[in-house]
C-alpha positions as CSV (number, residue, x, y, z in Angstrom):
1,X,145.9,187.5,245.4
2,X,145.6,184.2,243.8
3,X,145.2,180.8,245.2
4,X,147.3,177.9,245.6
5,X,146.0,176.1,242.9
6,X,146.3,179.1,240.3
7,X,149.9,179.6,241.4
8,X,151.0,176.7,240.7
9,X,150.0,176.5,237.2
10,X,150.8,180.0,236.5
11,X,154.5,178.8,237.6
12,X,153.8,175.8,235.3
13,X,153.1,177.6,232.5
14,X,155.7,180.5,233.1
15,X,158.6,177.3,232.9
16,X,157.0,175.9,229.7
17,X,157.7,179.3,228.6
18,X,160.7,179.6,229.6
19,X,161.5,175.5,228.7
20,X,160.2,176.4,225.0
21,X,162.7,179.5,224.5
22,X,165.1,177.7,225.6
23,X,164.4,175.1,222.7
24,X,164.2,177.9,220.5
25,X,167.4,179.0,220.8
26,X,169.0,175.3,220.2
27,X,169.7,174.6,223.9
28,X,172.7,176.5,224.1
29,X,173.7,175.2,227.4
30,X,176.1,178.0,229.6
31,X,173.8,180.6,228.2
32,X,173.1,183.5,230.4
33,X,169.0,184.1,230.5
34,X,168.8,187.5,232.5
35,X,168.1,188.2,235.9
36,X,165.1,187.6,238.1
37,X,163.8,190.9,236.9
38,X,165.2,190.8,233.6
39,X,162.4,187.1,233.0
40,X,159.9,189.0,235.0
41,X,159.5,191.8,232.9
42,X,160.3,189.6,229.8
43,X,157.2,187.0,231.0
44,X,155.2,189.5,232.6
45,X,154.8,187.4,236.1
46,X,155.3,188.2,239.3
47,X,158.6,187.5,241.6
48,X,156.4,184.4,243.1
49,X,155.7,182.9,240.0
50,X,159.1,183.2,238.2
51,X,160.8,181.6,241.3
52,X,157.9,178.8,241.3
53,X,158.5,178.5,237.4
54,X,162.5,178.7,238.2
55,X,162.1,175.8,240.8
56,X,160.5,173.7,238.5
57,X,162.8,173.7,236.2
58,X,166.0,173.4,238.0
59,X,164.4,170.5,239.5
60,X,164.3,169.0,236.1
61,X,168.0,170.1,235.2
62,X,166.7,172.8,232.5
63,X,168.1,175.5,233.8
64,X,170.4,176.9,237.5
65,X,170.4,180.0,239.2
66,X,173.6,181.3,240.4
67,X,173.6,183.6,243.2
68,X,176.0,186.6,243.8
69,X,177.8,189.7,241.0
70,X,177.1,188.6,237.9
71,X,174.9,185.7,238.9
72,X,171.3,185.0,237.3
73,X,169.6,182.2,235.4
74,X,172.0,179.7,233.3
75,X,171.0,177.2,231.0
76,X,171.9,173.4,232.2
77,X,172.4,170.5,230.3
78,X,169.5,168.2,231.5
79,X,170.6,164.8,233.2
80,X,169.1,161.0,232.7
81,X,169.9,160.7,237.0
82,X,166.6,162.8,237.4
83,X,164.6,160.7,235.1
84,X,165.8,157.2,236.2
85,X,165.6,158.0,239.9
86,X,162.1,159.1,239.3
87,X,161.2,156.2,236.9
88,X,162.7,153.1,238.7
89,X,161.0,153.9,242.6
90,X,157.5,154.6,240.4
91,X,157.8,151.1,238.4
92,X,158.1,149.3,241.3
93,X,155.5,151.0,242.9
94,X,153.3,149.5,240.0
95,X,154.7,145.8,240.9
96,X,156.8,145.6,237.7
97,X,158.3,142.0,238.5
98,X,161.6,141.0,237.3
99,X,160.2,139.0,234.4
100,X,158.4,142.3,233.0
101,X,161.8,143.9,232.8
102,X,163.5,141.3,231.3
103,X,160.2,141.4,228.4
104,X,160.9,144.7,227.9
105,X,164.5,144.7,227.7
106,X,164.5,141.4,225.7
107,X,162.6,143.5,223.1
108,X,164.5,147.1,223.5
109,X,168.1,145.7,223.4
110,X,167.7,143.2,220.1
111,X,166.2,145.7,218.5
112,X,169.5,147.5,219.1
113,X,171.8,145.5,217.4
114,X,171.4,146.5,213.9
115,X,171.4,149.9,215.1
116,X,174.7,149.3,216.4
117,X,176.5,147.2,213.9
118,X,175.5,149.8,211.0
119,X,176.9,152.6,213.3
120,X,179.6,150.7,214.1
121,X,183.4,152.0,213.5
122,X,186.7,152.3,215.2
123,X,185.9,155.1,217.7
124,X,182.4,153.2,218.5
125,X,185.0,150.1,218.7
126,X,187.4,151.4,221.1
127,X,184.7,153.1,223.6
128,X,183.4,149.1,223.8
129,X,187.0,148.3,224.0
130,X,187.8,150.6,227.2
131,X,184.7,150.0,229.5
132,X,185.5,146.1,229.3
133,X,189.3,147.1,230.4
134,X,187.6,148.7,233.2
135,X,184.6,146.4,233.6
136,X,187.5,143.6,234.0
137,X,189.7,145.2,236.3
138,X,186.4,145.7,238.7
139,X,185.5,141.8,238.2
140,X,188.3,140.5,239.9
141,X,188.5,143.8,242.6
142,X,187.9,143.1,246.0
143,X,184.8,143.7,247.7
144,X,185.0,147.0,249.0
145,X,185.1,148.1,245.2
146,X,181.3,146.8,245.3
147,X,179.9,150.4,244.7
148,X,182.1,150.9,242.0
149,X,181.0,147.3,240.1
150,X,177.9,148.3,240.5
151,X,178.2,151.2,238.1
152,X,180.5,148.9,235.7
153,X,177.6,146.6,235.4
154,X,174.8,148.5,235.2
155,X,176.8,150.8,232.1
156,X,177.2,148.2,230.1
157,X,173.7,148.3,228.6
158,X,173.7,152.2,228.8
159,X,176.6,152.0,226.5
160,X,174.9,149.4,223.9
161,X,172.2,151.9,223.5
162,X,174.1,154.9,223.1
163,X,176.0,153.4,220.4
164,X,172.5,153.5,218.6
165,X,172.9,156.9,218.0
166,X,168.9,157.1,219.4
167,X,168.9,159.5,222.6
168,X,165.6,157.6,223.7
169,X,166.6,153.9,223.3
170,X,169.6,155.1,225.6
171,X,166.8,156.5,228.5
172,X,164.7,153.5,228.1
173,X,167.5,151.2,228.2
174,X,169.0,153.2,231.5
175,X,165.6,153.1,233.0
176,X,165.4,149.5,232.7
177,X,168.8,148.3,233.6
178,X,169.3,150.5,236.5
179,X,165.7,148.7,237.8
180,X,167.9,145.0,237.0
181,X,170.3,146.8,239.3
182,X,168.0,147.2,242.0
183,X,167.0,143.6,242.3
184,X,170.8,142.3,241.8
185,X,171.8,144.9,244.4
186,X,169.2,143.2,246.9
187,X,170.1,139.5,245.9
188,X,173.7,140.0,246.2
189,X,173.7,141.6,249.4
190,X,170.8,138.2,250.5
191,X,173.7,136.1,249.0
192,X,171.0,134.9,247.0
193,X,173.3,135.1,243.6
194,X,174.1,132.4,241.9
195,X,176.7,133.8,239.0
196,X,180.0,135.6,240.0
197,X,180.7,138.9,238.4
198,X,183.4,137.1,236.2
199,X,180.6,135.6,234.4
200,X,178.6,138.6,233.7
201,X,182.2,140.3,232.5
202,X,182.6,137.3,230.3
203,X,179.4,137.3,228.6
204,X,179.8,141.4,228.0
205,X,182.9,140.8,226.0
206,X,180.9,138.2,223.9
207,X,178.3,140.3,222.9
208,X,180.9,143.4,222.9
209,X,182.9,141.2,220.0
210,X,179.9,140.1,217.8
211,X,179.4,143.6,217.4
212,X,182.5,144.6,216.3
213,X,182.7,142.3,214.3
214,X,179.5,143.6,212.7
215,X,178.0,139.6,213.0
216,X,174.4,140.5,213.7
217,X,173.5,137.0,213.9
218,X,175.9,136.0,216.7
219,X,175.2,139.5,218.6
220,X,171.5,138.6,218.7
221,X,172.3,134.9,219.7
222,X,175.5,136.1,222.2
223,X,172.9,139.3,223.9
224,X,170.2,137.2,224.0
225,X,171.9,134.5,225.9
226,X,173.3,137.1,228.1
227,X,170.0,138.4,229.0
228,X,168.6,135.0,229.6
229,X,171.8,134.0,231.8
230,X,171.2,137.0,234.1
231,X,167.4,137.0,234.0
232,X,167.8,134.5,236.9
233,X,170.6,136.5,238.9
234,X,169.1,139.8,239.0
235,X,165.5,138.5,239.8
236,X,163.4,137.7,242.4
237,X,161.9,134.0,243.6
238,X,158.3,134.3,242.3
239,X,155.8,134.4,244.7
240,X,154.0,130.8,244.4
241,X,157.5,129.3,245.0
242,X,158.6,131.4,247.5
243,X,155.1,130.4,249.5
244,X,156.0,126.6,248.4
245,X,159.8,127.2,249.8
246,X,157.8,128.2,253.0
247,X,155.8,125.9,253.2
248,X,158.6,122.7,252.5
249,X,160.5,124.2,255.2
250,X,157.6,124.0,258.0
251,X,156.4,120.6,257.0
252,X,160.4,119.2,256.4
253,X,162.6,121.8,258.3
254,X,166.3,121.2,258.6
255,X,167.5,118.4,261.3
């Protein structure tokens, strides 16, 4: 019998396995892997560890196990949820402040644009095109469409970077604006926000027309701008000045 420990990195090492095979054989998502005893006998493990193994990688969207005739283990195509939902709680657990995002988005997203503009064509065009039809519509939607702004917003970026054509500029980038969309979440519902959703709408099609345009200069300028306008709207007060606030408030408090 082995211990905790060991069964745990037996299952570890029976999903890289499994997680390399699957690479192997190109992804082929919807493929049909075998049974439970089918990978048991193929890896050599025991019930314990495949389901362990199994487990892990379900967790991570690699693979699902359907139940029932004809059921077994399926290939799955992997979602960015999983990553980001991991990713943002963790970087705010390490005190990333609303100024570090902005560095590194500053530095991911201008990097973007000539990645953009030489990729840039009619289908690229129209899918910039239709998210600002919808992005627009939400702007002016009432508030009990807040949810649903709240994923127009936060795509926008998403969007930018998978028009690179680079699969990890597009997880950095979602990373890193669904963290802005933590903070703007928790100043808008403060009504600590100081620019209307019109504005941010306005500023998308801006950069969203440089780009077609393929004018690198004013995308840089335009998504630069647009970055700095928002810096302020999804942040945080910093700290000193939030004591300073305070502290103005007890010494001179409202009459």
């Amino acid at each position: 019998m082995i211990g905790t420990g060991e069964f745990d990195k037996a299952g570890a090492m029976t999903a890289d396995r499994i997680q390399n095979w699957i690479i192997n054989e190109g992804w082929p998502v919807g493929l049909h892997l075998g049974t439970e005893p089918d990978l048991m006998a193929r890896f050599t493990v025991s019930r314990g560890v495949l389901r362990e193994a199994l487990r892990m990688l379900e967790q991570q969207g690699v693979v699902e196990t359907r139940r029932g005739r004809g059921g077994g283990v399926v290939v799955s195509q992997p979602s960015t949820d999983s990553v980001v939902e991991a990713a943002v709680p963790y970087l705010r657990f390490r005190g990333v402040r609303p100024n570090h995002t902005f560095e590194a988005r500053r530095a991911l997203e201008l990097s973007m644009v000539p990645l953009i503009i030489d990729r840039m064509n009619n289908d690229n065009a129209r899918t910039l095109e239709q998210f600002l039809e919808w992005e627009g519509q939400l702007a002016d939607a009432p508030e009990e469409f807040f949810e649903r702004k709240h994923t127009a917003f936060r795509g926008f970026h998403t969007i930018l970077a998978a028009l690179t054509g680079n699969p990890a500029l597009e997880l950095f980038v979602h990373v890193l604006e669904s963290l802005t969309f933590a903070a703007y979440r928790r100043n808008r519902n403060a009504g600590q926000l100081q620019l209307d959703d019109k504005t941010i709408y306005e500023r998308h099609c801006a950069v969203a027309a440089a780009l077609i345009a393929k004018d690198a200069e004013r995308a840089l300028r335009e998504l630069d701008e647009a970055m700095t306008l928002a810096r302020d709207l999804y942040g945080e007060p910093d700290p000193v000045e939030r004591l300073k606030a305070r502290a103005a408030n007890i010494l001179l408090p409202d009459k």
